[in-house]
N, C-alpha and C positions, 0 to 999 in steps of 0.2 A: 211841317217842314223839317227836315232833317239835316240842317244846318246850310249856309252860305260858302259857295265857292266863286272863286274869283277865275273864269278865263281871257286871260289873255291871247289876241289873236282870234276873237272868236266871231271873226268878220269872214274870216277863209274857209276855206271847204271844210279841212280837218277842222279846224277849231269852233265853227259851227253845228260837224257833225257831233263833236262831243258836248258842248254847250245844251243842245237836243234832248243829250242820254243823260244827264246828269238831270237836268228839270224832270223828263219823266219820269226817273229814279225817285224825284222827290226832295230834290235840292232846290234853295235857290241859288240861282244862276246870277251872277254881274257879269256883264261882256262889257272886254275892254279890246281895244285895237284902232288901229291906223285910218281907217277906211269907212266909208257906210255899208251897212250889212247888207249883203243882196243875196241874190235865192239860190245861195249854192244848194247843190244839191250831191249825195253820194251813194253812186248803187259799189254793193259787191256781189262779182257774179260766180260762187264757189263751181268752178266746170268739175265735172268727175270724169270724166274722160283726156288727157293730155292735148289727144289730136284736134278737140274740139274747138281749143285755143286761136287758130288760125283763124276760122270763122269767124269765133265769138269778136276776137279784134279787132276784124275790119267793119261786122255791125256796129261793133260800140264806136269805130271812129268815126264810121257813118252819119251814125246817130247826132255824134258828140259836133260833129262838122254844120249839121243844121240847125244845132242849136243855140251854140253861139255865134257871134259876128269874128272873134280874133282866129288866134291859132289853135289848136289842138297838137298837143307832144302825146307822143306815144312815147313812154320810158320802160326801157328795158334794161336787164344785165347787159355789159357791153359785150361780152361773146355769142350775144345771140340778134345784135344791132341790126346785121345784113340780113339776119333771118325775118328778124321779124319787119322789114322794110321789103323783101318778096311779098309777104302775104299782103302786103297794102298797095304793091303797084304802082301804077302811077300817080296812085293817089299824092303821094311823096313827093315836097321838094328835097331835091336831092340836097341842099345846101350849102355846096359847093361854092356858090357866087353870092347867098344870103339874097338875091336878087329872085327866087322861083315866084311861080305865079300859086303855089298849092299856099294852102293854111294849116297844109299836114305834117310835123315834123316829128322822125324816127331819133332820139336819143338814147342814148348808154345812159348805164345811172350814174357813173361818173362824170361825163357830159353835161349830167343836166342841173350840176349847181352852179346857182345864180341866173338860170334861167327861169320865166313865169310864162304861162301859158295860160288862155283861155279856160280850156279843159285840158286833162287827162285820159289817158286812159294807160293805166300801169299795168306791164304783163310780168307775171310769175313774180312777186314780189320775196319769195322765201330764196331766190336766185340773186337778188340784191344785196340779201345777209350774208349767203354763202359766198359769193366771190369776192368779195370785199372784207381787206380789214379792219375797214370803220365798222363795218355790221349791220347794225340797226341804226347807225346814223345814218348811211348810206341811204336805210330805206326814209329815213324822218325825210332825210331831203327829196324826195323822189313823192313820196305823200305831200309835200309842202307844195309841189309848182303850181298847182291849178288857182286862179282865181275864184270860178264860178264853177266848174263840176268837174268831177270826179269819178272812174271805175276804176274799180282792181278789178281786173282779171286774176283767178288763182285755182289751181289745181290741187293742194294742200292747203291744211290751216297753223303748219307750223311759225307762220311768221307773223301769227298774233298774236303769242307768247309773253 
């Protein structure tokens, strides 16, 4: 063993996916958090193509829609909100009345603090740092919503730095 770490938060999607990496590294692990741990799970799906983005989002919200019972946020940069609320259609409660009948919600990343959601599925997260002057706190909050799973969607790897 090559020493003990302590995570806190390690009931949530992120804080589980790192809890993970750190035991198979060869750590031991103490999880500590709020909650009882359940099966978050986290894919990352690196697209090498931009245009492929579109697709890949409405699979993954697809996907992310039958797999849990609550909501699913899709978070995005806020100048690309309306965009990326086309590529999902109707899927979309519009929000407007918080009354929709969807379980599919499009947010800005500024939007979406103090929001939690089901699942995730995060688009273009290196967009999150750039428009924002928080930066990477922007993106921490926008990795933080999901309870139980998690996708980035990303076209570069700049925003694992």
């Amino acid at each position: 063993m090559r020493g003990r770490i302590l995570v806190i938060g390690a009931q949530g999607v992120l804080g589980s996916f790192i809890a993970r990496s750190l035991a198979d590294a060869g750590y031991g692990v103490l999880r500590a958090g709020r909650r009882q741990e359940s099966d978050s799970s986290f894919r990352l799906l690196d697209l090498d193509r931009p245009e492929t983005v579109a697709a890949a989002c409405r699979e993954a919200a697809d996907e992310l829609l039958e797999a849990v019972e609550g909501t699913v946020g899709v978070i995005t940069a806020m100048d690309r909100r309306a965009e990326v609320a086309g590529w999902l259609g109707d899927r979309v409660d519009s929000g407007e009345s918080g009354a929709g009948e969807s379980r599919l919600r499009v947010a800005g990343s500024l939007e979406a603090k103090g929001l939690e959601y089901d699942a995730v599925v995060l688009v273009a997260p290196s967009e999150l740092i750039s428009e924002s002057s928080t930066g990477r706190r922007a993106l921490y909050v926008a990795l933080t919503r999901a309870t139980q799973r998690l996708t980035v969607l990303s076209t570069d790897e700049s925003w694992r730095a």
